[in-house]
N, C-alpha and C positions, 0 to 999 in steps of 0.2 A: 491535481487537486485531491483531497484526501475525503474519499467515498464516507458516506452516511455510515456504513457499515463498518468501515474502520475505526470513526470516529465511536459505534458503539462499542465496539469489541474493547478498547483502550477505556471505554466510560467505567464497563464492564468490571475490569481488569482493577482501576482505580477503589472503584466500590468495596473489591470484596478486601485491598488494602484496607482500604479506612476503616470497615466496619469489624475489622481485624484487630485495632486502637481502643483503649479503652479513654480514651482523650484526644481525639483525632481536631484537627482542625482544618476544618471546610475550605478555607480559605488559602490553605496549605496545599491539600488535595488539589485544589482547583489549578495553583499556577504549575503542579505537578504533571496535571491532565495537559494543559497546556504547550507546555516543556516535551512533555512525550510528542505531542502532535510536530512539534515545530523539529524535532528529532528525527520524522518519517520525511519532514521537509527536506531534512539536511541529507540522509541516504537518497533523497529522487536526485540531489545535484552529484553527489559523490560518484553513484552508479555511469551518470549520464558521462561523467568523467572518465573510466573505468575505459573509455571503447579508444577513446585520445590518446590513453597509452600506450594500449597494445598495436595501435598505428604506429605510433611513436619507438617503440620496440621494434617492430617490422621496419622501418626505416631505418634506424639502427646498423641490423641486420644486414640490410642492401648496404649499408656504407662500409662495414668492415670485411663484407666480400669484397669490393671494391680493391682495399686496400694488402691484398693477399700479395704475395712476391709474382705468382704467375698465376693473377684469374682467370679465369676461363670468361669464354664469350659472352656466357648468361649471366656471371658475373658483372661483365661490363657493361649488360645491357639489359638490366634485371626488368621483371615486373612489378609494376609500380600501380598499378587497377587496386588494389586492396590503401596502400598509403596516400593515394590520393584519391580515396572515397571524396564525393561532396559534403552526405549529410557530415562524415567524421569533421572535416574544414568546416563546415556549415557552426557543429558544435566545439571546433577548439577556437573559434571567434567568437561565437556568441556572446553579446554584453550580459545578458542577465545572468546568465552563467559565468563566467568571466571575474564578474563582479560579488558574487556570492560566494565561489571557492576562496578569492581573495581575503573576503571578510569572516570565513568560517576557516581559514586556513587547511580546508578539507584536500590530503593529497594523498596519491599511493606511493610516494617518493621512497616511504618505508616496508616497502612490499613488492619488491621487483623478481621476486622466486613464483609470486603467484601472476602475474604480468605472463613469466617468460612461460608456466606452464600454461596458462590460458591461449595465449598465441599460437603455441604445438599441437594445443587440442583442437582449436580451432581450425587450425591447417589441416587436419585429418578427415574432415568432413568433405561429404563428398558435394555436397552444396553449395562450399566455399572452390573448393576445384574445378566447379562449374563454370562458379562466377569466373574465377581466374583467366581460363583459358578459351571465355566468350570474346570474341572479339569486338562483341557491340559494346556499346558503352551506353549509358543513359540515366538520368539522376531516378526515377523509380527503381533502375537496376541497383544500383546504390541504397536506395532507401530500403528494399526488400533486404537485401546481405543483411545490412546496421540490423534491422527488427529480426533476424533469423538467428542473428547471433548472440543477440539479450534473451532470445525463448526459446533458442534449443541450448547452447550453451551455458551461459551464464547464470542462466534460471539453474540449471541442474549441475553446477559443475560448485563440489565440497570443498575446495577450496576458498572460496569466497566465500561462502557461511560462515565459515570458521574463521577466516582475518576479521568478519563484520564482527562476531561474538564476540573476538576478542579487544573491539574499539567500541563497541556498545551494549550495553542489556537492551536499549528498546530495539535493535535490529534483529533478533535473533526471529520472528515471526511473521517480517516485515518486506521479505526481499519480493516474492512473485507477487505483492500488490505490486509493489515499488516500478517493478518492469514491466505491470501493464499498463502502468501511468507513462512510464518510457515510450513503449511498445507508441500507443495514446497521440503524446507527444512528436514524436518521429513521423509518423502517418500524416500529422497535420505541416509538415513542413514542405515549403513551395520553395523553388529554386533561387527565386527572385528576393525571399525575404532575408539574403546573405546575413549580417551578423545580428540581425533584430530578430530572428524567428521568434515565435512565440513559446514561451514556456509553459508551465501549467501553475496556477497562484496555488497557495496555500489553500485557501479556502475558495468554494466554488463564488461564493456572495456572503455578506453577513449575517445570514438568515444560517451560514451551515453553523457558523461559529456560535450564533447566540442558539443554534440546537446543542451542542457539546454542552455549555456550560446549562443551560436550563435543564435538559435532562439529567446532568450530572446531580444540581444542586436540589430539587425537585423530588426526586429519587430517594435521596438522603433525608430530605423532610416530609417524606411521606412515608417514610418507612413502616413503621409502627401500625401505622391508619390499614396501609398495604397487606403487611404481614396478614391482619387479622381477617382482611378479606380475602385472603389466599386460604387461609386456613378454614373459615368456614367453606369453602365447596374442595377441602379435600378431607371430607369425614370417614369416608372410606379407607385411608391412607394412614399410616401413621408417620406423623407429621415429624417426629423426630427421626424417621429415617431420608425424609424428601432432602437431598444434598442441597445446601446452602447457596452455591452456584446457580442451582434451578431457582430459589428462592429471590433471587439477585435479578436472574434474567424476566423471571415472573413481574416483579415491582418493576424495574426496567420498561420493560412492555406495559403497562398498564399505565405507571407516570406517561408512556409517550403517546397511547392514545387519550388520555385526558389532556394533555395539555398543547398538543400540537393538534389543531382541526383541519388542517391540509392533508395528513398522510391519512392516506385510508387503512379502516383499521388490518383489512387483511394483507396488508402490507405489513404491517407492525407488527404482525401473527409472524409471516412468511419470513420475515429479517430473524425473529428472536429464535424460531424453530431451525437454523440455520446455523446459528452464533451455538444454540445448544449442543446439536449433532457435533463440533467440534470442540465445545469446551466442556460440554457432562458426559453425561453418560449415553449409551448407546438407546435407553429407551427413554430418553428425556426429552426428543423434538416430540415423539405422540404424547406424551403426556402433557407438557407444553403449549400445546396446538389445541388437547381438550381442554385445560382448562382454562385458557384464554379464552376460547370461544364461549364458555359457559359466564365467565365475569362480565366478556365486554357486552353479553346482551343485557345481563343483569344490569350495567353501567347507562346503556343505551336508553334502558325501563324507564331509571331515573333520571336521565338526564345528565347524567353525568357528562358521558362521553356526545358532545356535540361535533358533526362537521360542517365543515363549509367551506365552500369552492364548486367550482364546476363537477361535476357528478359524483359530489359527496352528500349534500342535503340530501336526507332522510334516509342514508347510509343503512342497510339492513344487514 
């Protein structure tokens, strides 16, 4: 499912498009915001695909040894612990899966150079030789390999950034979420659940989804109101140099503890001092941090910012 945090960083992302428009249309934006979410959807199946091949390659492999004029013994009686992984079977049955590559037509049918290089790399590791030449067998043995080779390999292997870049813009920033939604995924699969395992939804509940669009739209119409409350407590500052990004993540943060009373606010601190450190500048989480905390008490004063839920009332 696609974390709070993702969902802000793409809100994020959307915003400083729009406000980039001198005629932007909200409604435009929105199924744009969307579109991108349903996009990080479509790399969690793509990737999960990704490991099907390089089995499927490795089998390969073993068959046209096979077919040599004079194979050798191991030839004839290869190792087959890697191609008949369970979780891999597990996921080139799976219906949800199954059914989703079908209907997005998502394949690496066009990319068999990086398939063959990821398999050699893979073989290299001394963690995979491990597995190899264990004689035990066991489906968690199985399921460690699968999650070893999505976070030590694949995670870091330049190949596959670059085939994703060049099949999508919204992948390019997307992949080590992607696989620890994998990673996630994989962990939670039981030997017994054969081709129904469970995948992970899009959205956790509809509470994450109507977050995306509320904060998005919210955001947008608060702007103005926001700005000026930003600007009165940074008098110290001169305000035409505070980077517009920070000004984005500022409204950001403040739309989301007014309008959401379940997330506590230093949460909503903690997230946007985070989202800063990587998308401004290097001194943008402390300054970020201070001045959030100086509005939301000011908000708190007036009432503004309300919570409620279990150990939110009278939120200090």
């Amino acid at each position: 499912m696609i974390s709070r945090r993702v969902l802000r960083i793409k809100i994020l992302q959307l915003l400083y498009a729009y406000f980039q428009q001198t005629e932007a249309s909200m409604d435009k934006f929105e199924k744009e915001l969307f579109f991108s979410i349903q996009k990080t959807y479509d790399l969690y199946h793509y990737l999960l695909s990704l490991i099907i091949e390089i089995a499927d390659y490795a089998y390969s492999r073993i068959e046209i040894a096979k077919q040599k004029k004079i194979p050798s013994r191991e030839d004839l009686n290869p190792n087959t612990k890697f191609v008949d992984n369970r979780i891999i079977e597990m996921l080139r049955v799976n219906r949800q899966l199954c059914r989703y590559l079908n209907k997005t037509r998502l394949t690496w049918v066009n990319t068999p150079e990086i398939i063959k290089k990821l398999h050699n790399h893979i073989r290299m590791n001394a963690y995979f030789s491990e597995y190899m030449e264990d004689p035990e067998t066991g489906f968690e043995q199985d399921k460690n390999l699968v999650i070893e080779i999505y976070t030590h390999d694949i995670a870091n292997f330049e190949g596959v950034y670059q085939i994703l870049e060049e099949q999508s813009i919204y992948w390019n920033d997307e992949v080590e979420f992607v696989i620890s939604m994998i990673s996630k995924t994989i962990k939670g699969f039981r030997e017994e659940d054969g081709d129904n395992a469970g995948l992970m939804p899009l959205f956790k509940n509809t509470e994450d989804r109507d977050f995306a669009k509320t904060l998005f739209r919210k955001t947008v119409m608060h702007r103005n109101e926001y700005s000026h409350l930003i600007e009165s407590y940074t008098e110290n500052w001169d305000v035409d140099r505070i980077a517009f990004i920070d000004f984005l993540i500022l409204a950001m943060a403040i739309t989301e503890a007014v309008e959401f009373t379940s997330i506590p606010t230093r949460v909503t601190i903690n997230e946007y001092i985070e989202i800063a450190k990587y998308y401004s500048t290097e001194k943008s989480g402390i300054f970020i941090n201070g001045l959030l905390d100086k509005i939301f008490r000011h908000l708190k004063e007036e009432q503004v910012i309300r919570k409620a839920g279990r150990g939110l009332i009278g939120e200090v």
